[in-house]
C-alpha positions as CSV (number, residue, x, y, z in Angstrom):
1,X,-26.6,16.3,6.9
2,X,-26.4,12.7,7.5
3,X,-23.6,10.8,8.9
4,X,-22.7,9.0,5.5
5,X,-23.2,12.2,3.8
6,X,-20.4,13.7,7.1
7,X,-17.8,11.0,6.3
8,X,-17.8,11.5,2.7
9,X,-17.0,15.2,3.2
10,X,-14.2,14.8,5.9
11,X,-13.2,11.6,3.8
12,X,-12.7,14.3,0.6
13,X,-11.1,17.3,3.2
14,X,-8.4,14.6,3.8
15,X,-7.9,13.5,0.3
16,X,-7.5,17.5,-0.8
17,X,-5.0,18.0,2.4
18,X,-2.8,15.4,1.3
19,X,-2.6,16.7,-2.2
20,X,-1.9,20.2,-0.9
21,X,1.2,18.8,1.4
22,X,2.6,16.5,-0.3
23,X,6.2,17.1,0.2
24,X,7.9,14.1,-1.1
25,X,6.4,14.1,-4.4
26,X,4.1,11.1,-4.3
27,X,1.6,12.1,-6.0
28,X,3.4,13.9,-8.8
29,X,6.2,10.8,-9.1
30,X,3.6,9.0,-10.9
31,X,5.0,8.6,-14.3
32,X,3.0,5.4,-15.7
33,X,0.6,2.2,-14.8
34,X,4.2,0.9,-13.0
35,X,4.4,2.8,-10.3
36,X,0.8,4.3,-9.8
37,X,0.6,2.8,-6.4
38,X,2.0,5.6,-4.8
39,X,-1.0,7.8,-4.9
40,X,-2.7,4.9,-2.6
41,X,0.8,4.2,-0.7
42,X,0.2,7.8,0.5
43,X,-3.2,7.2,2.0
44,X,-2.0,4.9,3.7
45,X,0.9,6.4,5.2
46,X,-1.1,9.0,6.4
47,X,-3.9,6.7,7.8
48,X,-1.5,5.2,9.7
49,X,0.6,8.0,11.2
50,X,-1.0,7.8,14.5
51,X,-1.7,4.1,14.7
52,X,-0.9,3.9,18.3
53,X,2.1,1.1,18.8
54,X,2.0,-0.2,15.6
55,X,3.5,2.5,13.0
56,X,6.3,0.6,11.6
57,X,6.5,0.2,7.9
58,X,7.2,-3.2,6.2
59,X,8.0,-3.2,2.1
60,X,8.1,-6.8,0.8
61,X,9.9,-6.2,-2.7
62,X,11.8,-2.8,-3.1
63,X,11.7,-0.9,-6.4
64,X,12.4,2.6,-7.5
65,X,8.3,2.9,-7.2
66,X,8.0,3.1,-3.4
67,X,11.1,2.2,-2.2
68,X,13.0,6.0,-1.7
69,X,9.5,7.5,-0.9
70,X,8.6,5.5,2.1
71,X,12.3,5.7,3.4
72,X,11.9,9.2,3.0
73,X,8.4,9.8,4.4
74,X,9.0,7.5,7.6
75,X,12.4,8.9,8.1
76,X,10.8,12.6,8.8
77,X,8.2,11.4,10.9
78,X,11.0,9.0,12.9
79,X,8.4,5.8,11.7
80,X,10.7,2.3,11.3
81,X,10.9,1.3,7.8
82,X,12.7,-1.2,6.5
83,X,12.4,-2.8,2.9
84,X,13.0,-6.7,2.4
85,X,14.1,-8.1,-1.2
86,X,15.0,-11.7,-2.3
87,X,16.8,-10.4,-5.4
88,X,20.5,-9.3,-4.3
89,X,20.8,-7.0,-7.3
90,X,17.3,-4.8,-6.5
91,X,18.4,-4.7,-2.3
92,X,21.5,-3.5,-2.9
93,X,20.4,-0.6,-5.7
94,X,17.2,0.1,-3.4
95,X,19.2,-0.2,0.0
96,X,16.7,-3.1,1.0
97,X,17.6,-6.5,3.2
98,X,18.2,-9.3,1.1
99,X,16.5,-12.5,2.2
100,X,16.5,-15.9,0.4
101,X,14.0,-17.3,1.5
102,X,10.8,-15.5,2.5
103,X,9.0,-18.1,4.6
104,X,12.5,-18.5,6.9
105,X,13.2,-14.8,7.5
106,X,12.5,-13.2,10.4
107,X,10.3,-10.0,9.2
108,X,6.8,-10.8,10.1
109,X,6.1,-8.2,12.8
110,X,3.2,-6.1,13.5
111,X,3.4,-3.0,11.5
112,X,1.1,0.0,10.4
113,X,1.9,-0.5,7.3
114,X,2.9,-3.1,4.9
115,X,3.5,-3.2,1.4
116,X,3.1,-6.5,-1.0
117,X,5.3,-6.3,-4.3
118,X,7.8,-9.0,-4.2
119,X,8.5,-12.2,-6.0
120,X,7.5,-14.5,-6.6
121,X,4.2,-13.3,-7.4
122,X,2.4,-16.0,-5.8
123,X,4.0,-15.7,-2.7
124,X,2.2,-12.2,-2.1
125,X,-1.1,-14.2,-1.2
126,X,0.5,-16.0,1.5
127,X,1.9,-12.8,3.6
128,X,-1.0,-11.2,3.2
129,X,-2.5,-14.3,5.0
130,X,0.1,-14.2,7.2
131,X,-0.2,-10.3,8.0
132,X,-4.3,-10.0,8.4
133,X,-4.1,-9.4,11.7
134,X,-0.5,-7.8,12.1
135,X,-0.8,-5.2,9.6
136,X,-2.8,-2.2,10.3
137,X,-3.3,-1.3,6.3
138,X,-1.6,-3.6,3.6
139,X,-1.1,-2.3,0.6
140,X,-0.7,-4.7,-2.7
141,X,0.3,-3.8,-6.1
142,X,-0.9,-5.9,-9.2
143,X,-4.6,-6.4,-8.3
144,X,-5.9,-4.8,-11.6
145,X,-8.6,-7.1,-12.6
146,X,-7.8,-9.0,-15.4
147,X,-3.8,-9.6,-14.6
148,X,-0.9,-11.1,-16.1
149,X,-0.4,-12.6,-12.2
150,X,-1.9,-15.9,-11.3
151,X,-1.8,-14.1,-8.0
152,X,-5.0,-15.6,-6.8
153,X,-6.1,-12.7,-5.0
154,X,-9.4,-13.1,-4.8
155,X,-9.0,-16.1,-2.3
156,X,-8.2,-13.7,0.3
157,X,-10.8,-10.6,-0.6
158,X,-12.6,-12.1,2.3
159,X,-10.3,-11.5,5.0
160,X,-10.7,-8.5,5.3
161,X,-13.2,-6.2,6.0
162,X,-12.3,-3.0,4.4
163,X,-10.6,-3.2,0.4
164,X,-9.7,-0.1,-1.6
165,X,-8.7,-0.2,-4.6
166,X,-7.0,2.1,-7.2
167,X,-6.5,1.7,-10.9
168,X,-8.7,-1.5,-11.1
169,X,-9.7,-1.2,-14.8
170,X,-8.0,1.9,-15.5
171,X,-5.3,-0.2,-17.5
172,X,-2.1,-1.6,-16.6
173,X,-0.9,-2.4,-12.8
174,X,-3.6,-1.5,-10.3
175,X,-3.1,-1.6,-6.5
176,X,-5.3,-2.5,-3.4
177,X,-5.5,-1.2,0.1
178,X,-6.9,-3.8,2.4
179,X,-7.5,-3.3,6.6
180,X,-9.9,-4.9,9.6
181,X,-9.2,-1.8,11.6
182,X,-9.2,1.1,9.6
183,X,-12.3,2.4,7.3
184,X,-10.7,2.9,3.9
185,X,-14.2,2.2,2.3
186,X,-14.9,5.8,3.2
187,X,-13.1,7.1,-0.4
188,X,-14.9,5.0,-2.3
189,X,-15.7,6.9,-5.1
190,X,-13.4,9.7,-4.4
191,X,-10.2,10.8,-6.0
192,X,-6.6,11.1,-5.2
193,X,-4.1,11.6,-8.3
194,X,-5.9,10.3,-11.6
195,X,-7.5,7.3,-10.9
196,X,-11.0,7.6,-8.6
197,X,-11.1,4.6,-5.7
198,X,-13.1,1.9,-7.0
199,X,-14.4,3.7,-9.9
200,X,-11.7,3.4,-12.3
C-alpha cells in the first residue's frame, strides 16, 4: 500500500471513531444549513486535543450552534474555552464575554482552536489574518461559495496551507477549516455527518 493510499485509511478510521464516540451530540445536533458547522467543529476539536501548549479554545461570536458544545467538550477534557460576543443580548443568553470593540479587546492569544462567526461579517477576515500563526486550526462558518457575505474570504485562502471545507455547494451556510500546522487536507474527499469534505 502506498503512503497516500495509508493516510487516507487512518484519515477514515479517525473520521468513523469520532462518529462512534461522540458524546455531546455534535454530529446528531445538526438540524439545518445554520448550524452544520459542528460536524467540522468536531474535527477540529479532536485534532487538536493534544496540541502540545496550545489547546485553548477561542469562539469569536457565540450562538446556540457551537456555543454549549464547545463549553461542554473542553470542559471534560479541562481545555480553556472561552466565547467572545459584541452583541450584549447573544453573550449573556450564550454565557459569552461581551466586547465592544473587537480590534481593542484583549483576546488574541494563541489557541488550538479558534472559531470565526461573529459580526460584523467583515471583520472575520481580519482575525483570521490576525490568528494565522496563533491558531493551531481556525474554523470559519459562512464560506459556502456563492454567499450572502461580502466576507472576502478568498483574500486570505492563501495564508494558509491546509483548507477544508464542509458544505461548500451543498446549499446554505458552509464552513472551512483552515491550519499551517496540522494536515486537514488528508479528509478530502471523506465524510463526517452528511456533507463529504470538499466534495459537496
Amino acid at each position: 500500500m502506498e503512503l497516500n493510499e495509508l493516510l487516507q485509511v487512518a484519515a477514515k478510521a479517525e473520521l468513523i471513531f469520532m462518529q462512534e464516540s461522540d458524546r455531546f451530540e455534535f454530529l446528531k445536533s445538526v438540524t439545518g444549513n445554520w448550524n452544520n458547522h459542528l460536524p467540522l467543529l468536531l474535527l477540529a476539536l479532536r485534532l487538536t486535543d493534544n496540541a502540545f501548549e496550545r489547546t485553548d479554545v477561542v469562539e469569536l461570536g457565540s450562538g446556540l450552534g457551537s456555543t454549549k458544545y464547545l463549553r461542554d467538550y473542553c470542559g471534560e477534557r479541562s481545555r480553556y474555552f472561552n466565547s467572545y460576543d459584541n452583541n450584549k443580548e447573544w453573550a449573556e443568553k450564550c454565557g459569552a464575554q461581551y466586547v465592544d470593540d473587537w480590534d481593542g479587546a484583549p483576546i488574541w492569544q494563541s489557541c488550538g482552536l479558534l472559531f470565526v462567526d461573529h459580526a460584523p461579517g467583515e471583520h472575520r477576515k481580519v482575525a483570521i489574518e490576525r490568528m494565522k500563526d496563533k491558531a493551531e486550526i481556525i474554523v470559519i462558518h459562512d464560506t459556502e461559495e456563492g454567499g450572502q457575505g461580502d466576507y472576502r474570504f478568498d483574500t486570505i485562502w492563501h495564508l494558509f496551507k491546509y483548507r477544508l471545507n464542509y458544505n461548500k455547494t451543498g446549499g446554505g451556510a458552509g464552513a472551512t477549516a483552515v491550519s499551517n500546522t496540522i494536515d486537514l487536507n488528508r479528509f478530502r474527499g471523506l465524510s463526517l455527518g452528511q456533507f463529504t469534505f470538499d466534495n459537496d
